[in-house]
VOGU-3710 file (C-alpha; in Angstrom, 3 decimals, decimal comma):
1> xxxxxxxxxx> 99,927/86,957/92,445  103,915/87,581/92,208  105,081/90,856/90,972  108,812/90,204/89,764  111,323/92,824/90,625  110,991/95,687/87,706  107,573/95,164/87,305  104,446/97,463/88,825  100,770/96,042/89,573  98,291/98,954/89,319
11> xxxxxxxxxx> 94,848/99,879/87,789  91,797/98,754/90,203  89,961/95,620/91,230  90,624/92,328/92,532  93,448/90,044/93,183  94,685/87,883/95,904  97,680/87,357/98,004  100,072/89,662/96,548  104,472/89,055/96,851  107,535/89,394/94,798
21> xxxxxxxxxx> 109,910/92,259/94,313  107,984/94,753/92,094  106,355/97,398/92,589  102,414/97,791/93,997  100,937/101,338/92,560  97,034/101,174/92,840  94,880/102,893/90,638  95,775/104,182/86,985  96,597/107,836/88,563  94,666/107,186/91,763
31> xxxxxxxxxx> 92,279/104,634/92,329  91,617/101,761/94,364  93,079/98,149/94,392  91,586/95,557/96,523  93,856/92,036/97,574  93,400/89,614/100,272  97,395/89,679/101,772  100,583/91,367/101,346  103,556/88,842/101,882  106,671/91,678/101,474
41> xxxxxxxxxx> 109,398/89,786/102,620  111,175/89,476/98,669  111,316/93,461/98,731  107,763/94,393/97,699  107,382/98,451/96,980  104,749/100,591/97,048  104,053/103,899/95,187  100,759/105,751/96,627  99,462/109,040/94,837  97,831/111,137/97,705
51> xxxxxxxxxx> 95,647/114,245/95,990  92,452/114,876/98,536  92,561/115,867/101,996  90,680/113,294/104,211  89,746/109,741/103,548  89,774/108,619/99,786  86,233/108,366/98,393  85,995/104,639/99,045  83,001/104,153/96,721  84,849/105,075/93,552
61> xxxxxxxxxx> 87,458/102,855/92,959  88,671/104,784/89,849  88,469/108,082/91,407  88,744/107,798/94,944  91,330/110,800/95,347  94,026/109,246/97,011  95,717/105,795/96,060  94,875/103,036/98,344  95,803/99,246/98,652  92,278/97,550/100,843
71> xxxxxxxxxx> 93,808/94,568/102,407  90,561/92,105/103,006  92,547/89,040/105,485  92,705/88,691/108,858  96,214/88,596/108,651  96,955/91,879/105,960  101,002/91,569/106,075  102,001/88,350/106,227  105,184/89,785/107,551  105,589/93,202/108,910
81> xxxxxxxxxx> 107,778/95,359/106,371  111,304/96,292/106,838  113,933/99,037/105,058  113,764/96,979/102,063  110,618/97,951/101,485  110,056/101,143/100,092  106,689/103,275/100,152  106,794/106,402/97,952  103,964/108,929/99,118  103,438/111,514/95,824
91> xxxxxxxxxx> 101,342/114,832/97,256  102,298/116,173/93,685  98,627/116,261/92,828  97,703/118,120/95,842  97,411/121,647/97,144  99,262/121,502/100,465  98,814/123,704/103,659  99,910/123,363/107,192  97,187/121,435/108,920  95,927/119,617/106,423
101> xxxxxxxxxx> 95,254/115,555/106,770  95,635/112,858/103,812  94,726/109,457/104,463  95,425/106,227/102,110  98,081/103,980/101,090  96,756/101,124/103,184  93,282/100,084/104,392  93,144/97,251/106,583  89,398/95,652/107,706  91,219/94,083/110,568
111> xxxxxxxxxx> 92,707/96,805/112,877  96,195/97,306/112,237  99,200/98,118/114,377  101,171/100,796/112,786  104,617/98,388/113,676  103,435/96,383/110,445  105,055/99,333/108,212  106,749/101,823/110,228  110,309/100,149/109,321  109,760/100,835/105,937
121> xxxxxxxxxx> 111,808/102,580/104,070  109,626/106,072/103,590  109,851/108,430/100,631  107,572/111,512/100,179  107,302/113,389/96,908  106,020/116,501/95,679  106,328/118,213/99,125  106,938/122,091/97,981  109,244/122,888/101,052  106,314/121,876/103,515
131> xxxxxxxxxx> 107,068/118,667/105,953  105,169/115,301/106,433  104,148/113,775/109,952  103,424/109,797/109,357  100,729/109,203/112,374  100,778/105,384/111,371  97,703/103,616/111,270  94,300/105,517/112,266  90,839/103,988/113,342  88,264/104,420/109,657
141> xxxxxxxxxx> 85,023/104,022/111,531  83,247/103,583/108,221  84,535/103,045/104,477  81,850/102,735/102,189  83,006/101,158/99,697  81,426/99,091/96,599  80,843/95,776/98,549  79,781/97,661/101,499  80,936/99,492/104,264  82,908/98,796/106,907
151> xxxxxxxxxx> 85,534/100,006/109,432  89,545/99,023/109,779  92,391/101,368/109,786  94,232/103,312/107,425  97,144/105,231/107,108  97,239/108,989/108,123  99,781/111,387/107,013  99,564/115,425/108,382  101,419/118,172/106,674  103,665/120,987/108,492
161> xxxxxxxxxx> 105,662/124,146/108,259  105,802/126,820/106,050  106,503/125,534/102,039  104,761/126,998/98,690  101,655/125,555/96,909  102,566/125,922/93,131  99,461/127,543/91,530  98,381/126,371/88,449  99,363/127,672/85,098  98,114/125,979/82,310
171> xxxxxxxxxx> 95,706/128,628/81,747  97,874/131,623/82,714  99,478/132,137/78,804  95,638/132,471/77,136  95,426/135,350/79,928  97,823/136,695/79,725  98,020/137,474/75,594  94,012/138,573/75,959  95,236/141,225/78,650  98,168/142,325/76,121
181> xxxxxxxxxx> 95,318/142,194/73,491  92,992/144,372/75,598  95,696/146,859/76,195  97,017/146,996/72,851  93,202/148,012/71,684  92,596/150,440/74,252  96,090/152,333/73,021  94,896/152,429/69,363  91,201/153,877/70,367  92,980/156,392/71,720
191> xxxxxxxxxx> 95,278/157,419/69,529  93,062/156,980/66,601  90,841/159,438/69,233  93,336/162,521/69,573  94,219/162,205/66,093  98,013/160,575/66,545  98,612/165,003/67,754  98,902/163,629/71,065  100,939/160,534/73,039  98,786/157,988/74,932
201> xx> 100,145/156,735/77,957  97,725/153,675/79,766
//
């Protein structure tokens, strides 16, 4: 399969040798996508959405928490990447902390040296002030995925210093107007109570 420059491959499954120019992002928010080889050398990028700590959950392809690309050949990179390709690590979905460990992007079943993609050209996303260590390629003892499980490597990032994890708000505006609401109730009981002779102060 060729992925022509300006172009993306995602969602889950199947394929087989994968090259060209685009753009690899597995999953259709995270998820997993399974291919036999890489072949990078035209400029291939990759785009993986990290949002679990740990392993992803290798039995869900749709919802295994963080994005991964499984890599089934002997021979997984058919070259070993250089600067011009570029691997975007999002942590956007995540709640980070120092200590914390996030592993995906690639899964290899045939052990790995971390020299196949530490050349590449390394973006990380969504960091909140907090720092990223790339440990490279780490020994999965077992992946259970669909087909079955099995061990490779995979690759392990950890997270450091001292950043912010944005809490989330979607639900903070409903709250806050019922606490306004409460308030605003409890200030006309009372008034109503003394008779309006008096000023309530809450």
């Amino acid at each position: 399969m060729t992925v022509n420059a300006g172009a993306t491959l995602e969602g889950h499954g199947n394929v087989s040798n994968i090259s060209g120019g685009g753009m690899i992002s597995p999953g259709n928010s995270v998820g997993i996508l399974t291919a036999t080889q890489v072949n990078p050398s035209s400029g291939t990028s990759f785009l993986f959405e990290l949002t679990q700590t740990g392993s992803p959950t290798y039995s869900d392809a749709a919802a295994s928490g963080n994005d991964l690309l499984h890599l089934t050949a002997a021979t997984p990179f058919l070259t070993p990447l250089t600067s011009a390709n570029q691997i975007t690590i999002d942590f956007s979905g995540a709640s980070l902390a120092t200590g914390e460990v996030f592993r995906g992007g690639f899964f290899t079943n045939t052990p790995s040296a971390t020299s196949e993609v530490n050349n590449a050209t390394f973006i990380y996303e969504g960091l909140k002030g907090f720092t990223v260590n790339f440990d490279g390629f780490v020994t999965e003892p077992v992946a259970d995925f669909p087909s079955g499980s099995i061990g490779g490597t995979v690759l392990e990032f950890d997270i450091s210093g001292t950043g912010t994890t944005v809490p989330d708000t979607s639900s903070t505006g409903p709250l806050l107007l019922l606490g306004l609401a409460a308030t605003f109730g409890v200030h006309l009981r009372l008034r109503q109570r003394l008779g309006n002779t008096e000023t309530a102060s809450i």
